[in-house]
C-alpha positions as CSV (number, residue, x, y, z in Angstrom):
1,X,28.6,-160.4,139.3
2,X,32.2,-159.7,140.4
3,X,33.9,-159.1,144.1
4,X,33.1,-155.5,144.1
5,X,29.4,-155.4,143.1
6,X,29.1,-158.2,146.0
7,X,31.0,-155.7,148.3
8,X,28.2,-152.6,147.6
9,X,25.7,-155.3,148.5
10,X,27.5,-155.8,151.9
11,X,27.7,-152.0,152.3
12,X,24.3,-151.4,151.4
13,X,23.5,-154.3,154.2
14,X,25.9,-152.6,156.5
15,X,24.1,-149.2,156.4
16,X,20.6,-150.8,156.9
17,X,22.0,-152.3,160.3
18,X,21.7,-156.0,159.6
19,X,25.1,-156.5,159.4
20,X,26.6,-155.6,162.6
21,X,28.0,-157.3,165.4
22,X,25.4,-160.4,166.2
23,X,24.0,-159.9,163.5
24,X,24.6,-162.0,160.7
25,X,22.6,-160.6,157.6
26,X,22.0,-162.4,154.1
27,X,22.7,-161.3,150.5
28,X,19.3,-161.0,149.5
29,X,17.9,-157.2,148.0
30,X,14.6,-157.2,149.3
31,X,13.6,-155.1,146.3
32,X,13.6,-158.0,144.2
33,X,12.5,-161.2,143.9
34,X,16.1,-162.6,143.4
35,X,19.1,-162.1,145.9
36,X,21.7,-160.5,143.5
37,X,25.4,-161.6,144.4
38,X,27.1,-163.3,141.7
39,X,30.2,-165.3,140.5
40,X,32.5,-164.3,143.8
41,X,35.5,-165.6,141.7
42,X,35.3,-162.9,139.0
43,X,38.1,-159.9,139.5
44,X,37.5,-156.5,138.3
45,X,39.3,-155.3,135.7
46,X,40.4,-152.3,136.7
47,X,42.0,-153.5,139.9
48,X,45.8,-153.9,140.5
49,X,46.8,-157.1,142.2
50,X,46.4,-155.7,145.8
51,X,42.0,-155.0,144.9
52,X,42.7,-150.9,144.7
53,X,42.0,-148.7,141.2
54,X,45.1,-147.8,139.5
55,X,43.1,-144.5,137.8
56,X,47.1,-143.7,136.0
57,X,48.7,-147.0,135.6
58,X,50.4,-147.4,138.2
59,X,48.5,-146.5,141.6
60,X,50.7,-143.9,142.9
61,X,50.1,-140.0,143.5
62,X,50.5,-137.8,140.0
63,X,53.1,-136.0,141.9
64,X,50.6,-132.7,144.1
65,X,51.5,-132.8,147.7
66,X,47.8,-132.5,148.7
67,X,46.8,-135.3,150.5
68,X,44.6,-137.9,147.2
69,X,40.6,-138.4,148.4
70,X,40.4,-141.6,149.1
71,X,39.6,-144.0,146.1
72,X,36.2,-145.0,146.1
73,X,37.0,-147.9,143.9
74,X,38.8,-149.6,146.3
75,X,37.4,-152.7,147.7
76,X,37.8,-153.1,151.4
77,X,38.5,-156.8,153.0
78,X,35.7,-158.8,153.3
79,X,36.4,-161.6,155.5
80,X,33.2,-163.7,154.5
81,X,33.6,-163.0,150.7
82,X,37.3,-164.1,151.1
83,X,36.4,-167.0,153.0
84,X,33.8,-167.9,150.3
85,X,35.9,-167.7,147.1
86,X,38.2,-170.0,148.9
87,X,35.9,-172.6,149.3
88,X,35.1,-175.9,146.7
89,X,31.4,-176.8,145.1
90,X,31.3,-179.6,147.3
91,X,32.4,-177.2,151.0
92,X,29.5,-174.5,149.5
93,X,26.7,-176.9,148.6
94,X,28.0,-178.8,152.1
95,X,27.1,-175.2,153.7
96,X,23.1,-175.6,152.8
97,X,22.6,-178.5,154.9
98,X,22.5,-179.6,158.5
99,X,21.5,-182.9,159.8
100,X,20.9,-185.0,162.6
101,X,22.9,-187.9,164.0
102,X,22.2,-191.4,165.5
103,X,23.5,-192.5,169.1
104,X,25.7,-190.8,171.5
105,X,28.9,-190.9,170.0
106,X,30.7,-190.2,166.6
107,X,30.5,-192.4,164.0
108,X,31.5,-193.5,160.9
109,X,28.4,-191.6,159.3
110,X,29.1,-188.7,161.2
111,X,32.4,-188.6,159.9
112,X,31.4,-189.4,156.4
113,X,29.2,-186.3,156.8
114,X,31.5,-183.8,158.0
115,X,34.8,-184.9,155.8
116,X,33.3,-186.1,152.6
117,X,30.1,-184.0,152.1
118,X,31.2,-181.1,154.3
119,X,28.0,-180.6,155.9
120,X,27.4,-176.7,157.5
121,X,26.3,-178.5,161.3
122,X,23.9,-180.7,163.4
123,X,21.0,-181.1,165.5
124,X,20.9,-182.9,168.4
125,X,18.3,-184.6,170.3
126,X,17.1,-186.5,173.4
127,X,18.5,-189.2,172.3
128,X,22.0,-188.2,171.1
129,X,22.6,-186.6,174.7
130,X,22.4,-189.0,178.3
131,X,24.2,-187.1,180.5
132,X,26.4,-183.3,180.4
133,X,30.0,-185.7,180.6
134,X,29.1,-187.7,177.5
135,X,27.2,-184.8,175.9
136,X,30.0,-182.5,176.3
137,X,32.7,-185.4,174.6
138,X,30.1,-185.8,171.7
139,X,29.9,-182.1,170.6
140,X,33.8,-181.9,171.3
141,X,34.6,-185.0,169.0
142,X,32.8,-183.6,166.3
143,X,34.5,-180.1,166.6
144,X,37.4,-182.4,166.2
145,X,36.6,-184.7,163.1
146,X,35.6,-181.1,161.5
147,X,39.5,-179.9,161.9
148,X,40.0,-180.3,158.1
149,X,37.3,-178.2,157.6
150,X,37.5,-174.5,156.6
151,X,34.3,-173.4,157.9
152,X,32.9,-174.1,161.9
153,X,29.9,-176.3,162.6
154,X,26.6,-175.3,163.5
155,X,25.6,-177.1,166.7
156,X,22.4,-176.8,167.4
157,X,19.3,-177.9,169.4
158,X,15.8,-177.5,170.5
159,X,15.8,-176.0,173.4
160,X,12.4,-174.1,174.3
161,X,12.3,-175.0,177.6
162,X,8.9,-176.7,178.9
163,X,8.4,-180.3,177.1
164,X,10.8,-179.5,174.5
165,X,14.3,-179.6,175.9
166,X,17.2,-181.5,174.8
167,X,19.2,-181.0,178.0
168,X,20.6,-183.6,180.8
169,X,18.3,-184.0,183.9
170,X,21.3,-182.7,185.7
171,X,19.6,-178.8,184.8
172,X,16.6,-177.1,186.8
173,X,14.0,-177.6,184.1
174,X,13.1,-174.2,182.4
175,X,8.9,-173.4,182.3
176,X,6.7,-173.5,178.9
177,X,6.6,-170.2,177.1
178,X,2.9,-170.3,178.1
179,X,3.7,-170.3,182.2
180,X,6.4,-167.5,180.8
181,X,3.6,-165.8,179.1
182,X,1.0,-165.5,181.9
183,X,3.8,-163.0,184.0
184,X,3.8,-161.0,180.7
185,X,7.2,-159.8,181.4
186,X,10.4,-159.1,179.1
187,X,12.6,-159.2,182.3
188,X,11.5,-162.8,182.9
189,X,11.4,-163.9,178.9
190,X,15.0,-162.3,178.6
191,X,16.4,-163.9,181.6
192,X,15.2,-167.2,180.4
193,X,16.9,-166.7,177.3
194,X,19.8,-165.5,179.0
195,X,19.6,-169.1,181.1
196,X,19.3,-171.0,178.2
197,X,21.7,-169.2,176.4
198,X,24.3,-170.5,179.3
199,X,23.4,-173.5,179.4
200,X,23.9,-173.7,175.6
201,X,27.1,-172.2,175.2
202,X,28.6,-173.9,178.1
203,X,28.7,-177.2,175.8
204,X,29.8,-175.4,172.7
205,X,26.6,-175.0,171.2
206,X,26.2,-171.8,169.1
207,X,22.3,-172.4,167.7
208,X,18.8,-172.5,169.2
209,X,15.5,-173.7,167.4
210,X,14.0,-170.6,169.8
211,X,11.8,-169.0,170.1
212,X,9.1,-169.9,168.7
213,X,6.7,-166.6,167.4
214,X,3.5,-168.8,166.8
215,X,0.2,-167.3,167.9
216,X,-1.8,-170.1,169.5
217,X,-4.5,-169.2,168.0
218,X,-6.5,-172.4,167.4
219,X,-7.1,-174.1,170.8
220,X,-7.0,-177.7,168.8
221,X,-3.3,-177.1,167.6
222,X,-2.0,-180.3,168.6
223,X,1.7,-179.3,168.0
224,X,2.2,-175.7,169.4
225,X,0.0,-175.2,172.6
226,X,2.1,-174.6,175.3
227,X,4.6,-173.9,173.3
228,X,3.6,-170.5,172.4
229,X,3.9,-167.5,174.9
230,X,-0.1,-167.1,174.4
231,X,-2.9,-165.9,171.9
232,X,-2.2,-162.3,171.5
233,X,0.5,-160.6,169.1
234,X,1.6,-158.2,170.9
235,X,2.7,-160.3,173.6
236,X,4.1,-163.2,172.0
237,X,5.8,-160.4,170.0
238,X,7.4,-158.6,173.4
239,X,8.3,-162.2,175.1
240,X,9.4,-163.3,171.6
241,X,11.9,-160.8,171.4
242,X,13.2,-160.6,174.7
243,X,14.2,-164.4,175.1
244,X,16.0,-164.1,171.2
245,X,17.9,-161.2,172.8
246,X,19.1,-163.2,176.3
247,X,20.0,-166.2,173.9
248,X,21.9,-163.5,171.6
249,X,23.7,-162.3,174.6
250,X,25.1,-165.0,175.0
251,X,26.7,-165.6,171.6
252,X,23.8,-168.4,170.8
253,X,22.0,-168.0,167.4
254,X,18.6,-168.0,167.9
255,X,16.1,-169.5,165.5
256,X,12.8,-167.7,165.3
257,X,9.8,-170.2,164.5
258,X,7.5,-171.3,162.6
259,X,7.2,-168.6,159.8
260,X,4.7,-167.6,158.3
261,X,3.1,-169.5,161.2
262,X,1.8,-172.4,162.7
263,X,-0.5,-171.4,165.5
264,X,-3.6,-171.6,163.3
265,X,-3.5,-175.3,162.4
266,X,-5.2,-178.8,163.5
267,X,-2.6,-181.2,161.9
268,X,0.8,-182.0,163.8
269,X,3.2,-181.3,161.0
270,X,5.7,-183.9,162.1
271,X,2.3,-186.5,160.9
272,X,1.0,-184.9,158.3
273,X,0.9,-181.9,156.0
274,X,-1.1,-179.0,157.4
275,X,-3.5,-177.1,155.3
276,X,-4.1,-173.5,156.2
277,X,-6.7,-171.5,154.7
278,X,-5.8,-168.0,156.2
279,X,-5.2,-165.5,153.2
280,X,-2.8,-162.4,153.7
281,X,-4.9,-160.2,154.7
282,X,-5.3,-162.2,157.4
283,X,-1.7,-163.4,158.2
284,X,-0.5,-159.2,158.2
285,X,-3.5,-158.8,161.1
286,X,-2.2,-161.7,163.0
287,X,-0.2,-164.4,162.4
288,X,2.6,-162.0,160.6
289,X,3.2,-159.2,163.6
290,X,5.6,-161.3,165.8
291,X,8.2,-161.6,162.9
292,X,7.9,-158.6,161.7
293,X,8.9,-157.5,165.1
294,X,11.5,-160.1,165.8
295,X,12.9,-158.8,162.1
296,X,12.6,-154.8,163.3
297,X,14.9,-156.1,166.0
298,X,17.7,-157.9,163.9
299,X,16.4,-161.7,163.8
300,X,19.0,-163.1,162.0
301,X,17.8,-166.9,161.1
302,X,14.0,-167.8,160.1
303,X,13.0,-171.1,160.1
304,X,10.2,-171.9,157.6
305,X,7.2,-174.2,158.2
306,X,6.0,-177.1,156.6
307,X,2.5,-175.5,156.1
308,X,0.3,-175.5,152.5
309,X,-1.4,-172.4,152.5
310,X,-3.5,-172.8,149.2
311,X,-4.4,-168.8,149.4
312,X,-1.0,-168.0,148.5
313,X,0.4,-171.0,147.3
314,X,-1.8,-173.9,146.4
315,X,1.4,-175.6,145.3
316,X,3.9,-175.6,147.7
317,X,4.7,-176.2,151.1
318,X,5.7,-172.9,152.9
319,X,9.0,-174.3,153.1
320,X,9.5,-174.4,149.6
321,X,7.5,-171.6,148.3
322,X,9.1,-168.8,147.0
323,X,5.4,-167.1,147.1
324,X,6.4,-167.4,151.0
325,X,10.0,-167.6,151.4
326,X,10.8,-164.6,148.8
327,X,8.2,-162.7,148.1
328,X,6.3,-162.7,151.7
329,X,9.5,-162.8,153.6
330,X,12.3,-161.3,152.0
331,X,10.6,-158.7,149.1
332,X,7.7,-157.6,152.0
333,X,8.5,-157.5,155.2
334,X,12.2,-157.2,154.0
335,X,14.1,-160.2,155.6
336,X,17.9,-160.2,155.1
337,X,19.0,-162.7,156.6
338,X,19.3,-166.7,156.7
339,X,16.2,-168.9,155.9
340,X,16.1,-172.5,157.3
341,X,13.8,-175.3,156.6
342,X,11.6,-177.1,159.8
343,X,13.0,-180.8,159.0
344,X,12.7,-182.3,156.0
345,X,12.4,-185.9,157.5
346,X,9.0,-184.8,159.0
347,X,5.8,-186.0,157.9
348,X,4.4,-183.2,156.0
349,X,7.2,-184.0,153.4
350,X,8.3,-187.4,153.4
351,X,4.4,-189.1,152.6
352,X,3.9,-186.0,150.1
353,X,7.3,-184.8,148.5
354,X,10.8,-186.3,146.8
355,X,12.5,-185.4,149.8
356,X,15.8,-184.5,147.5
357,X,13.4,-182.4,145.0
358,X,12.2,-180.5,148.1
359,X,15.4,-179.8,149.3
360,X,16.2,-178.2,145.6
361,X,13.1,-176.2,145.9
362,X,13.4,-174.7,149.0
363,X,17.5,-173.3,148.2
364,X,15.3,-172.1,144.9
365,X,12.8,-170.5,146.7
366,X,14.8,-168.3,149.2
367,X,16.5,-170.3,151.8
368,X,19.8,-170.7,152.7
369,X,19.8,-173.7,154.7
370,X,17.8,-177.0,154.4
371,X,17.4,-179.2,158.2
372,X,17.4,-182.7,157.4
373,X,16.9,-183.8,161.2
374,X,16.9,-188.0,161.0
375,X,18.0,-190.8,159.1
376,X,21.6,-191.3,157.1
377,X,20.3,-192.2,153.5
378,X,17.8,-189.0,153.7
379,X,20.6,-187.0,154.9
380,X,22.9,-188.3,151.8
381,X,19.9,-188.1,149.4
382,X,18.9,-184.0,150.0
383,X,23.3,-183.6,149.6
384,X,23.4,-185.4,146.1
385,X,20.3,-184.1,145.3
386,X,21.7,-180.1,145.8
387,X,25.0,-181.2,144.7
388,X,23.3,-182.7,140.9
389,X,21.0,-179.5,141.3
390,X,24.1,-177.7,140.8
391,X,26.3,-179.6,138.6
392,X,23.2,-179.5,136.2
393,X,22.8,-175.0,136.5
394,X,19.3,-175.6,138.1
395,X,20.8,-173.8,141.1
396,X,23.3,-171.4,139.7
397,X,27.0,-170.7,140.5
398,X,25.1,-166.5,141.8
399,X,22.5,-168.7,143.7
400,X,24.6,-170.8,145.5
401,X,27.2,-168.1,146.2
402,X,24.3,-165.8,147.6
403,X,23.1,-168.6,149.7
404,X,26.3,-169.3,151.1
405,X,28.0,-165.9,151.4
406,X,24.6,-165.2,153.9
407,X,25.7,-168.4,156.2
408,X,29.7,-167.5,156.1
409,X,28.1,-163.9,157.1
410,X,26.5,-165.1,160.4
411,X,29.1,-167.6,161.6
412,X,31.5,-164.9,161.6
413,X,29.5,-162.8,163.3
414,X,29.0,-164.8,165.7
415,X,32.7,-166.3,166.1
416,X,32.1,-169.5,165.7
417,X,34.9,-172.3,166.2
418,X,35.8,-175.7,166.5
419,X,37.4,-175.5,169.3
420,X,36.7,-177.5,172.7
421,X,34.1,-176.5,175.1
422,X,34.8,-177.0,178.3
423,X,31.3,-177.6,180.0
424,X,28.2,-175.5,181.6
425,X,28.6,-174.8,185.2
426,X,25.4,-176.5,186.0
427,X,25.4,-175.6,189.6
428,X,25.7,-171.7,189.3
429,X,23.1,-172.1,186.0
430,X,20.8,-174.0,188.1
431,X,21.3,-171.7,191.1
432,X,20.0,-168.6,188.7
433,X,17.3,-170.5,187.5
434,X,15.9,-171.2,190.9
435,X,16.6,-167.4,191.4
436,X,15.2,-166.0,188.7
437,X,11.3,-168.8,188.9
438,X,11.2,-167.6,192.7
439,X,11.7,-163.6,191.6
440,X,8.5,-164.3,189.3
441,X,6.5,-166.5,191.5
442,X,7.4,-169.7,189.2
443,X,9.0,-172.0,192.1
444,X,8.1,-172.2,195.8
């Protein structure tokens, strides 16, 4: 496919409001079952050298002094297609990953990551972050190894709030969704987004694993509990959506969780795979309404769990189905924008699946980008694995553009950089914290 058939894609995007300011949309067509971009290096051959139609030869007026309607054919700039035909194999395939990082400082690995494989961002956890001085140096010295880079890192955490929270002890600590979702109110979930949202972007960090949409349906769910605003739809669906707009206002990518959901399970994911016998019918009824809400309102990155769900697909993983991830997702409730894997170091795929052939899988099935949240080798094996995938025309020159143009779409949107943050102000943050508990009755 050449530039311009990718640019009435965008425009078709553009008109169904996905792709509008903090909103990064994909490239997908939800009316098929494969996202249609194409080779982004092809040139129309009807264009002159500066992209418009020359319908005479030469592009100028035939001579009238009316004033010419304005040629149709002519492409306008589109910065994230421009961006992506200037980028190599290796900085697009680097695009579909992010990964995770050992210690508190930059390495040698992290380097090899960023300036050899290229790699699209990173996760950070507990352990990567002591205190907000040496946190703050660490996300700034990677911004800094990236330099050579022509695309922005992801930097990214989970940060729900409740038990999980990757911040310093230095911050108030923010309630479970649960205590958030016994007030039932949007003002509260929003403002906690908002909160988090601050304390995010304060450090430079432009992603957030949050919220999580799961219904807790299954009082045995050792992994989600608390986690989840409650056991109702409608109001994980309300509370959902509120806290992804506070983050969004604050220029933080949120991460809407665990699609197609993992409220209904008794297996801990990061242990073991999770079997889930819940058919469709089912999943539209229940476990389906809070993303199709959180997708009404602009969601702009999914993130796919590591469920088997032998209704739909008795094959795959969700995060590699493309029963799920494309057809479910994308073609149904009509998902435009960027799919992530949960991590593919968990236990659900590294005592079942080839952890590289996953990674292939999931790109082939849908997603855009594929979390590979622990461990160097792992990290390097899901890169060579995509990169093979590719050299080899399993993943095609269109796939891999599609994938990547939806990334490059949403980084923009969100004006991402490299450069330095210069730190939270965790006094005021904490002081509108305290504010906003003791407004809801959550702190004495």
């Amino acid at each position: 496919m050449d530039v311009k058939r990718i640019w009435q894609l965008g425009m078709t995007l553009m008109l169904a409001g996905i792709l509008t300011a903090g909103c990064g949309g994909g490239a997908q067509d939800a009316k098929t079952s494969e996202p249609q971009t194409g080779n982004t290096s092809q040139q129309n051959s009807n264009q002159g050298s500066n992209g418009s139609s020359k319908a005479d030869g030469s592009g100028t007026s035939s001579g009238s002094s009316q004033t010419e309607p304005e040629d149709v054919n002519k492409v306008p700039s589109d910065p994230a297609l421009e961006q992506l035909n200037n980028l190599s194999t290796e900085e697009k395939i680097g695009q579909l990953v992010l990964v995770g990082m050992d210690g508190t400082t930059s390495s040698e690995a992290t380097q090899e990551l960023i300036e050899k494989y290229h790699v699209g961002g990173f996760i950070f956890y507990k352990n990567n972050i002591e205190n907000t001085l040496q946190a703050l140096q660490l996300f700034n010295d990677l911004k800094a190894n990236n330099k050579s880079n022509p695309v922005p890192l992801w930097m990214s955490v989970d940060e729900e709030g409740g038990r999980v929270s990757r911040m310093p002890n230095d911050f108030v600590k923010v309630p479970t969704s649960r205590a958030i979702g016994d007030k039932d109110s949007t003002d509260l979930s929003k403002g906690i987004g908002g909160i988090l949202g601050q304390e995010l972007s304060g450090f430079g960090l432009n992603m957030d694993f949050a919220p999580v949409l799961d219904i807790n349906s299954n009082p045995k769910n050792p992994v989600i509990g608390d986690r989840s605003f409650g056991n109702k739809a409608d109001l994980v669906s309300r509370l959902g959506i509120a806290t992804m707009e506070g983050l969004r206002a604050q220029k933080v990518v949120p991460v809407v969780k665990h699609f197609p959901g993992h409220g209904d399970t008794s297996v801990d994911s990061h242990i073991g795979l999770p079997v889930v016998n819940n058919d469709l019918s089912r999943l539209r009824k229940m476990e389906l309404i809070p993303f199709k809400e959180a997708i009404d309102n602009r969601a702009e990155v999914v993130m796919i769990a590591h469920l088997l769900m032998p209704k739909i697909d008795p094959d795959h993983p969700a995060s590699f189905s493309k029963k799920i991830i494309t057809d479910l997702l994308r073609n149904e409730l009509n998902y435009q924008g960027v799919v992530i894997s949960d991590d593919m170091t968990m236990g659900a795929i590294e005592k079942n699946y080839d952890i590289g052939n996953a990674s292939v899988s999931a790109i082939l099935a849908g997603g855009n980008i594929i979390l590979v949240g622990h461990d160097y080798e792992k990290e390097k094996t899901a890169i060579e694995a995509l990169k093979t995938a590719v050299k080899d025309g399993k993943i095609s020159e269109d796939v891999l553009n599609n994938r990547v143009y939806a990334i490059l779409k949403l980084k923009q949107a969100y004006g991402l950089s490299d450069k330095p943050a210069q730190g939270p102000d965790v006094k005021q943050i904490n002081s509108d914290l305290n504010r906003l508990l003791k407004q809801f009755g959550l702190k004495k």
